[in-house]
TORDREN-179707 format. One line per 2 residues: number of its first residue (from 1); their letters; for each residue x, y negated, z negated of C-alpha. Coordinates in pm, whole numbers, always signed. Example, Ala and Ser with C-alpha at 12.3 -4.5 7.8 and 13.67 -1.06 7.14 Angstrom:
2
1> as> +1230:+450:-780 ~ +1367:+106:-714
***
This chain:
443
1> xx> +1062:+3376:-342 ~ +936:+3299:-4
3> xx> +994:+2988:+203 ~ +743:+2761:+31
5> xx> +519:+2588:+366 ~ +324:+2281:+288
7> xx> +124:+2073:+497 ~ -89:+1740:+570
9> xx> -448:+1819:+714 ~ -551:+1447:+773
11> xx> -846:+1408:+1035 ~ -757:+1115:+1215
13> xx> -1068:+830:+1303 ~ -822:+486:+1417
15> xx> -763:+436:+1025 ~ -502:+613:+772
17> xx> -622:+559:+383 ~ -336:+506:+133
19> xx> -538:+808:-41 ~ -441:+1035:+293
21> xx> -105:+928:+336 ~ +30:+988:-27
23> xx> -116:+1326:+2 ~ +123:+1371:+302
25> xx> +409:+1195:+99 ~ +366:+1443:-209
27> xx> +365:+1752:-5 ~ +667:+1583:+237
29> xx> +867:+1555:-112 ~ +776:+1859:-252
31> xx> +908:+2075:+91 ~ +1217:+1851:+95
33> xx> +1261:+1938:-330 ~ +1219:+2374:-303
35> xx> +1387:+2326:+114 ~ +1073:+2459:+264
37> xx> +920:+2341:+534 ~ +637:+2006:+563
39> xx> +379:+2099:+855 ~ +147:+1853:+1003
41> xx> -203:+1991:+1167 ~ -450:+1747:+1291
43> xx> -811:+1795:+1238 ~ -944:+1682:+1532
45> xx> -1277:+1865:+1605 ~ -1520:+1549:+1550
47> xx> -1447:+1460:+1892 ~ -1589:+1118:+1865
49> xx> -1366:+968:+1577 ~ -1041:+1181:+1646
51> xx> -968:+976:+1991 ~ -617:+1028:+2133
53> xx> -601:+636:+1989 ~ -682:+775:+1674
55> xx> -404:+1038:+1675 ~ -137:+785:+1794
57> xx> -238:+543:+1513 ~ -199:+827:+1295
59> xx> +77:+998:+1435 ~ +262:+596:+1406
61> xx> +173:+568:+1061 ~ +360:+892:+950
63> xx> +687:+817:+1167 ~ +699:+443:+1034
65> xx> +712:+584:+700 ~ +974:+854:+795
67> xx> +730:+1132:+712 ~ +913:+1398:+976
69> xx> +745:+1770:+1008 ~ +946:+2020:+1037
71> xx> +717:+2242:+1345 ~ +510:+2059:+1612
73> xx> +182:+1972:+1505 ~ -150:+2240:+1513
75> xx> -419:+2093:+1676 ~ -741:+2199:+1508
77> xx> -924:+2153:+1838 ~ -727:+2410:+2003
79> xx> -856:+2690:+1772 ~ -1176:+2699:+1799
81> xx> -1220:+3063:+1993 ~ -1000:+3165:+1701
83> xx> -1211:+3081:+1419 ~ -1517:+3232:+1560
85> xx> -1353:+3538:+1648 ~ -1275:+3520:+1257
87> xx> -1602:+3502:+1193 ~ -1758:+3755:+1407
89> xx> -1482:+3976:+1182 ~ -1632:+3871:+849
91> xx> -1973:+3918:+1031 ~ -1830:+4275:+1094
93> xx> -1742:+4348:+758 ~ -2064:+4244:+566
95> xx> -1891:+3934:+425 ~ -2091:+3681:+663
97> xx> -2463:+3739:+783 ~ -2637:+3527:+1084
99> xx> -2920:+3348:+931 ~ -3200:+3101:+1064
101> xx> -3136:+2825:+827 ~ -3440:+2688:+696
103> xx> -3647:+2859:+951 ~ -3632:+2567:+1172
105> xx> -3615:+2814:+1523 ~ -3374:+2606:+1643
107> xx> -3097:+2941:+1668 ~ -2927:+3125:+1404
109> xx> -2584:+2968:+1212 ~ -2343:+3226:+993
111> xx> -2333:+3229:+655 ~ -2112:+3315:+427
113> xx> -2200:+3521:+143 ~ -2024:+3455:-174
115> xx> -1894:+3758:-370 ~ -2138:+3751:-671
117> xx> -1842:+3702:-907 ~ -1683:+3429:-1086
119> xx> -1369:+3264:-940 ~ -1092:+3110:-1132
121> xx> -749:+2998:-1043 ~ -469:+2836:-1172
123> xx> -437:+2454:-1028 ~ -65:+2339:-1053
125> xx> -176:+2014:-1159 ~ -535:+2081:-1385
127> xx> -417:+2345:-1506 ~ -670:+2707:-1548
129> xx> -1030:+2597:-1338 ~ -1321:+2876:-1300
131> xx> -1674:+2869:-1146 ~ -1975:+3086:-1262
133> xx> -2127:+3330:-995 ~ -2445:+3200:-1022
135> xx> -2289:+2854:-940 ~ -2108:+2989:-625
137> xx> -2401:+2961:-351 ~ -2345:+3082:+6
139> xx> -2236:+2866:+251 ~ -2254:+2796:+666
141> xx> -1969:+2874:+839 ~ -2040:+2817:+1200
143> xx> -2368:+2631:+1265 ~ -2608:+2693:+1514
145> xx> -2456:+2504:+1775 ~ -2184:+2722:+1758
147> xx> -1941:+2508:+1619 ~ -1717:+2608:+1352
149> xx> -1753:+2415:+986 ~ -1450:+2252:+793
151> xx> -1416:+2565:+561 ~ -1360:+2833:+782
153> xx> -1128:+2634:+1004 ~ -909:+2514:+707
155> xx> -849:+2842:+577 ~ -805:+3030:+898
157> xx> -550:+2727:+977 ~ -411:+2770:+622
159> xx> -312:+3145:+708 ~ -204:+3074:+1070
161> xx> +35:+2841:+965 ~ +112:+3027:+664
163> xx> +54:+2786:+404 ~ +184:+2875:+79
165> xx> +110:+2553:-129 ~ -211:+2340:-78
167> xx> -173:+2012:-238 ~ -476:+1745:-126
169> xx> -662:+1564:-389 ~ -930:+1593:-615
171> xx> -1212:+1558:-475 ~ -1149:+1913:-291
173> xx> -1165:+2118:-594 ~ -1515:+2289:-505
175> xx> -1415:+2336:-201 ~ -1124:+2563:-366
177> xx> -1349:+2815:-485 ~ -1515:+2857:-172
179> xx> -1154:+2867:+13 ~ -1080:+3135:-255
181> xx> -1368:+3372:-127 ~ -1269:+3346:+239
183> xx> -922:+3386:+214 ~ -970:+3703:-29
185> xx> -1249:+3852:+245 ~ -984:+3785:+540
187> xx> -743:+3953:+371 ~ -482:+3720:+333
189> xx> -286:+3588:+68 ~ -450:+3322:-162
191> xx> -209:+2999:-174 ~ -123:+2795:-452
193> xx> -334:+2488:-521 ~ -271:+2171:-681
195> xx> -548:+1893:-678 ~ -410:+1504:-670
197> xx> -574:+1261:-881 ~ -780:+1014:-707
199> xx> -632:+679:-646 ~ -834:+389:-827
201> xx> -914:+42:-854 ~ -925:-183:-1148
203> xx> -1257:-77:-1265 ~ -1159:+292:-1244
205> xx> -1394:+351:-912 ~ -1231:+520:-628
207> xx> -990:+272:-413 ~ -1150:+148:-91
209> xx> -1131:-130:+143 ~ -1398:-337:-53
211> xx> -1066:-367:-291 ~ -821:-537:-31
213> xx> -578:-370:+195 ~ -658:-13:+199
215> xx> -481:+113:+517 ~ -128:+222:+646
217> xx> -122:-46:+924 ~ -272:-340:+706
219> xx> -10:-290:+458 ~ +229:-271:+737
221> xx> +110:-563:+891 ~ +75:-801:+593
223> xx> +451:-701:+561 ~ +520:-473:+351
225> xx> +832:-237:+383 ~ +784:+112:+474
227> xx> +995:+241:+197 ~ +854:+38:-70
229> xx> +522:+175:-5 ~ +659:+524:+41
231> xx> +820:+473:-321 ~ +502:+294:-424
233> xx> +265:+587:-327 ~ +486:+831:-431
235> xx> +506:+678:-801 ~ +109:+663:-807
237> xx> +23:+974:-974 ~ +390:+1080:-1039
239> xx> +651:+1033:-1249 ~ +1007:+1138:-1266
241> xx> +1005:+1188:-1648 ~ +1243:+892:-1682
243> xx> +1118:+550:-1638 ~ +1273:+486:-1281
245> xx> +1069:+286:-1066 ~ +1285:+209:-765
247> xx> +1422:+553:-627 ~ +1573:+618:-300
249> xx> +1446:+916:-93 ~ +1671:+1106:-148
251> xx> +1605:+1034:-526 ~ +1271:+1126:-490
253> xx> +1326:+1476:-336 ~ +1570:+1526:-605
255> xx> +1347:+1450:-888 ~ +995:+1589:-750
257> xx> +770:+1815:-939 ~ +445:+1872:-934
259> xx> +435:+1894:-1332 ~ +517:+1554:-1290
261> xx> +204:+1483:-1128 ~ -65:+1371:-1383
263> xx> -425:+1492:-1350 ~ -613:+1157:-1432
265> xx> -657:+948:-1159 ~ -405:+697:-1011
267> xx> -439:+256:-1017 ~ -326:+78:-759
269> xx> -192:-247:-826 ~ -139:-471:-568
271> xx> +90:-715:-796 ~ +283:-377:-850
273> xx> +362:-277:-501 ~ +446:-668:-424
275> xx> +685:-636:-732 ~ +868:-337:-522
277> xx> +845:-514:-180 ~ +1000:-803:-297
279> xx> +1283:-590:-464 ~ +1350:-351:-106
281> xx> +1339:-700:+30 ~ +1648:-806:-168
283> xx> +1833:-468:-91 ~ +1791:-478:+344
285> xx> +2077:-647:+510 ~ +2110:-1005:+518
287> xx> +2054:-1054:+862 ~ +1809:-829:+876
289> xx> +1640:-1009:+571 ~ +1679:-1288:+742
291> xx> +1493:-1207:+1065 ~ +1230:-1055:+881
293> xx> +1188:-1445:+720 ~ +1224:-1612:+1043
295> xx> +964:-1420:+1238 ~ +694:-1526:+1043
297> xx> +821:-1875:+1004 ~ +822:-1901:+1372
299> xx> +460:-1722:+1398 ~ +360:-2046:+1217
301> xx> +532:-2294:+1441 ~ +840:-2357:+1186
303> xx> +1213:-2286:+1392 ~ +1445:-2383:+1112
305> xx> +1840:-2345:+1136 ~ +1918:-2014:+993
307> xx> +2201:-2183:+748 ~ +1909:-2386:+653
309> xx> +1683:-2123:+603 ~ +1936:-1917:+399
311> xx> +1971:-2234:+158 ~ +1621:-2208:+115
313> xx> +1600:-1842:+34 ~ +1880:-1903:-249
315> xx> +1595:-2094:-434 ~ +1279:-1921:-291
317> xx> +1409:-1550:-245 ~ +1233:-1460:-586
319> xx> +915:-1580:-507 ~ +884:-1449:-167
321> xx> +747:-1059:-200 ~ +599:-966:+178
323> xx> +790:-1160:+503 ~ +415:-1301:+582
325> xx> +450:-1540:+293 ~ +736:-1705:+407
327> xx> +580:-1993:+595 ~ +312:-2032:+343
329> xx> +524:-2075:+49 ~ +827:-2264:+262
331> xx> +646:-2439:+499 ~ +754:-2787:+321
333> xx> +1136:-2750:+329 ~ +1127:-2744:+705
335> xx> +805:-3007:+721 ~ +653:-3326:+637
337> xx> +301:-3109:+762 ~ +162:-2946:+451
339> xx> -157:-2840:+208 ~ -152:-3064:-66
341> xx> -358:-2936:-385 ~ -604:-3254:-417
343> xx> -734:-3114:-778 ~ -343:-3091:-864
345> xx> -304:-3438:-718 ~ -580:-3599:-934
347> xx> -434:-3455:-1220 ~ -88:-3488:-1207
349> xx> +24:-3782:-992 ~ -333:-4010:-997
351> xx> -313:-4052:-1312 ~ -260:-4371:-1569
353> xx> +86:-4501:-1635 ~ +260:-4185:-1380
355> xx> +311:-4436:-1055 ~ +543:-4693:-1225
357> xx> +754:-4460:-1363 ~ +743:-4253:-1072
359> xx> +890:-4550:-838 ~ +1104:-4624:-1104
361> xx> +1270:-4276:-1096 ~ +1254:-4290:-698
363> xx> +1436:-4592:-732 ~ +1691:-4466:-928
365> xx> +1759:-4133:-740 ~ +1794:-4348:-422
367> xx> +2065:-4522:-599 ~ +2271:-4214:-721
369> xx> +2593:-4128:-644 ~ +2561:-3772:-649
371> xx> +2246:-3580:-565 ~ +2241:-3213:-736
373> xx> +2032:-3026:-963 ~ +2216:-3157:-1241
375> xx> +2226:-3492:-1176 ~ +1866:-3538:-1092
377> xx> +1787:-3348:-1403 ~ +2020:-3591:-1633
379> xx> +1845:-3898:-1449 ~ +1474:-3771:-1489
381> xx> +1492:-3666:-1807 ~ +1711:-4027:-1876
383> xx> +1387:-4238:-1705 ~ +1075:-4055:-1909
385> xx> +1287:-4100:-2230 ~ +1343:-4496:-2161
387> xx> +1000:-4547:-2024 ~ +868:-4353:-2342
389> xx> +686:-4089:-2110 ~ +720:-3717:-2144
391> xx> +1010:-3539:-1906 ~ +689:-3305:-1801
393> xx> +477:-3583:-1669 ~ +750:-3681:-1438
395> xx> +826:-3349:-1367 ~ +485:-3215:-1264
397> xx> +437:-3576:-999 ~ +759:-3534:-846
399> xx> +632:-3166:-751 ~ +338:-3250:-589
401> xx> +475:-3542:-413 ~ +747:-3392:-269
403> xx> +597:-2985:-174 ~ +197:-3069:-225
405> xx> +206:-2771:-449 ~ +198:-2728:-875
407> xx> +399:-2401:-834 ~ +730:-2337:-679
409> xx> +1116:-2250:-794 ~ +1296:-2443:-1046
411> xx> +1196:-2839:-920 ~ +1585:-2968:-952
413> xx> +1725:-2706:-729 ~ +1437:-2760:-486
415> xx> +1499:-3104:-449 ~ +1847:-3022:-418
417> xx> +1795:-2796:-136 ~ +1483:-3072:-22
419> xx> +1808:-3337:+42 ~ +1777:-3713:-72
421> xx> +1648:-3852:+248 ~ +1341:-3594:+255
423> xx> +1221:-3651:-106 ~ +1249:-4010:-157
425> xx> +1050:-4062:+157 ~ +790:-3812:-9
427> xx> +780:-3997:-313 ~ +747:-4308:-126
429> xx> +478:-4185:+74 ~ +307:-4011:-221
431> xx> +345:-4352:-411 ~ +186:-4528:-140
433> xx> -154:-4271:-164 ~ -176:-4267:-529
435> xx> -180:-4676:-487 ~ -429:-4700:-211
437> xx> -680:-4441:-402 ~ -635:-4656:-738
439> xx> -710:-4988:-565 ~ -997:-4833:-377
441> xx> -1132:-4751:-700 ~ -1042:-5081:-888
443> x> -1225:-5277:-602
***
C-alpha cells in the first residue's frame, strides 16, 4: 500500500473551533497509527478573515497542542493561477462550460457540469453513501470575478499534495459527491473519505459559542492543559474499544482507528473535560503543578508561601480542575477578604439556637490541647451531642464562618490546614455578625 497522506484544511479567521481542531487531531493520529505523513494547508483565499494574525493564532493553536506536520504548510493563496489553469483544462475537455449565471451581464463564471450519473462511495465512517443523477446539479467553479470557488481549489489541493485519506466532518458529505466528479474528470485518483460526526451540545444542536467556551485559546486560557484537551477531543467521537479514558499520545496513535469512530454525532461535556484536566493536573510535576497554582493566585493579589500553598493543595487538590480556579476556591486559606454566601448564611449560621452552641464549641477548641482533624472532630461531635443539637448543624455554621462558603473539602482537615488562630477569630467574628443581625431584628 502507498504512504497513506492526510491533512488539516482549516481556513483560519482569528478563531480555531474545537470542531476544526479535532478534525486535525483525528487525521494527526491516524498518520502517526499507518506512519504516513499529517500535512497542514491553509485556506487562506478570503483575504479579509485569513489575516497573517489569523494564521499565527492558528498556526499557535496547533503547536500548543503538539499537532506537528510532517511538510511545510500549502498556502491556498499561492495557487490560484493553478486552479484556473485547471479549469481552463476541464473547460478544454467539455467537463466545464462558461456560463452567464442568471443572465445578470455582469461577465461569464465556469460551471461545472456534473456527469449525468449517480455517484456512490464508500465513507470509512457511514459506511456505503450514493446520490441520484438527477440530484447532482452543476455547480460554479470560478465565478465571474475570476476567483476560484472552495471546490475546485480543495480538490486540485487534494491531488497536489497527494492526499490519500480525507477525513473532515459531516457536514461535508455533499460536498463529497461533487469532489467525486472533479477528481474523476481531472484524472486523478479518488481518495478515501471518512465524514466525522458533528460535535454537540446538550440539546443535540451543533456546539457553538452560545454553549460556553468554544475555542482553542479560551480553553487554553481558562486553563486547561493542552493534553487533556487533545485526549478530550480525541475521545469525542472515538473510542479505543476498551473503556480507557486517560491515554497518553503515544496510546492514542497506538490504538487509533477510524472504525472506532462512531457516525452519530459527538457531546461535549464540559464537566467531562474538567474531570480530565483535573486528572493531567495531578500527573505534571510538582513544581510545575505548583506554579501553575501560584500564577493565578498571584493574578488575584494572593502571594502565599509555597509550603503553605502545598498544605493547602493536600486538602483542595481534588476540587481544583483548571489552575484559574485556584484563587476562587482558596482564596480564604491565605485571607480574611472573602465572598460570603448571605442565603447560606441565613440558613445555616442565623438561625435559632446555632450561636450558643457555636461559641460554646469556639470556646472549647480555643481550649484544646491538640488541634487536628481528629480532635476537632471528637470535640464537635462531643458539644452537639451535650447541647442536644445535631453534629450537622454545627458542622454546616462552622463552614460558613470560617471559608464564607457551604461547599469545600472535608471541614476537619480544612480547619486543620485553616490553623487555630485563623478559625477561632472567624468564628468570633462570625459570632459577632450573626449577634448584631439578631438584635437588629429583636429591636
Amino acid at each position: 500500500m502507498s504512504e497513506i497522506r492526510t491533512r488539516f484544511a482549516p481556513s483560519p479567521t482569528g478563531h480555531v473551533h474545537i470542531g476544526n481542531i479535532r478534525v486535525a487531531i483525528f487525521n494527526w493520529l491516524f498518520a502517526r497509527h499507518t506512519g504516513g505523513r499529517f500535512l497542514l494547508r491553509i485556506e487562506d483565499t478570503d483575504q479579509q478573515r485569513s489575516t497573517p494574525a489569523a494564521c499565527r493564532t492558528l498556526i499557535e493553536a496547533m503547536e500548543w497542542l503538539g499537532l506537528n506536520w510532517d511538510e511545510p504548510p500549502l498556502y491556498q493563496s499561492a495557487r490560484r493561477e493553478a486552479h484556473l489553469a485547471a479549469a481552463e483544462r476541464l473547460l478544454a475537455s467539455g467537463h466545464a462550460v462558461r456560463e452567464d449565471k442568471g443572465g445578470t451581464g455582469r461577465g461569464e463564471c465556469i460551471v461545472f457540469r456534473m456527469p449525468g450519473c449517480d455517484i456512490e462511495f464508500d465513507d470509512l465512517v457511514k459506511g456505503r453513501l450514493r446520490k441520484a443523477a438527477a440530484d447532482l446539479k452543476d455547480f460554479v467553479i470560478v465565478r465571474s470575478d475570476g476567483h476560484p470557488v472552495f471546490h475546485l481549489a480543495n480538490v486540485l489541493d487534494d491531488i497536489e499534495m497527494g492526499v490519500t485519506h480525507v477525513i473532515r466532518g459531516d457536514d461535508h458529505v455533499e460536498n463529497t459527491f461533487r469532489h467525486i466528479a472533479l477528481f474523476r474528470a481531472l484524472g486523478a485518483p479518488v481518495p478515501r473519505y471518512a465524514h466525522l460526526p458533528m460535535i454537540v451540545n446538550a440539546q443535540g444542536k451543533p456546539y457553538s459559542k452560545r454553549d460556553g467556551d468554544a475555542y482553542v485559546g479560551e480553553f487554553r486560557d481558562r486553563g486547561i492543559l493542552a493534553d487533556a484537551l487533545f485526549n478530550y477531543l480525541a475521545l469525542l467521537g472515538w473510542s479505543p474499544g476498551d473503556g480507557r479514558e486517560l491515554m497518553t499520545r503515544t496510546e492514542m496513535i497506538e490504538a487509533f482507528s477510524l472504525d472506532g469512530v462512531q457516525a452519530s454525532p459527538a457531546r461535549f461535556d464540559m464537566t467531562k473535560l474538567l474531570w480530565m484536566n483535573g486528572e493531567y493536573m495531578r500527573r505534571l510535576p510538582p513544581m510545575e503543578r505548583l506554579d501553575g497554582h501560584l500564577r493565578d493566585l498571584r493574578a488575584h493579589g494572593l502571594d502565599p508561601d509555597p509550603a503553605e500553598l502545598l498544605r493547602v493543595l493536600e486538602v483542595m487538590q481534588d476540587r481544583i480542575k483548571v489552575f484559574s480556579d485556584t484563587a476562587a476556591q482558596t482564596r480564604y486559606f491565605f485571607s480574611d477578604e472573602y465572598p460570603v454566601d448571605a442565603a447560606a448564611w441565613r440558613k445555616r449560621v442565623a438561625r435559632p439556637g446555632v450561636l450558643p452552641a457555636l461559641d460554646e464549641l469556639r470556646r472549647r477548641w480555643a481550649e484544646a490541647g491538640e488541634w487536628s482533624a481528629a480532635s476537632l472532630e471528637a470535640m464537635l461531635k462531643a458539644t452537639a451531642a451535650e447541647l442536644q443539637r445535631p453534629a450537622a448543624d454545627l458542622i454546616h455554621a462552622v463552614r460558613l464562618a470560617v471559608s464564607g462558603t457551604p461547599a469545600g473539602p472535608g471541614l476537619f482537615a480544612m480547619l486543620e490546614v485553616l490553623g487555630r488562630d485563623r478559625v477561632l477569630r472567624r468564628l468570633g467574628r462570625a459570632i459577632e455578625r450573626a449577634s448584631a443581625v439578631s438584635a437588629s431584628h429583636d429591636g
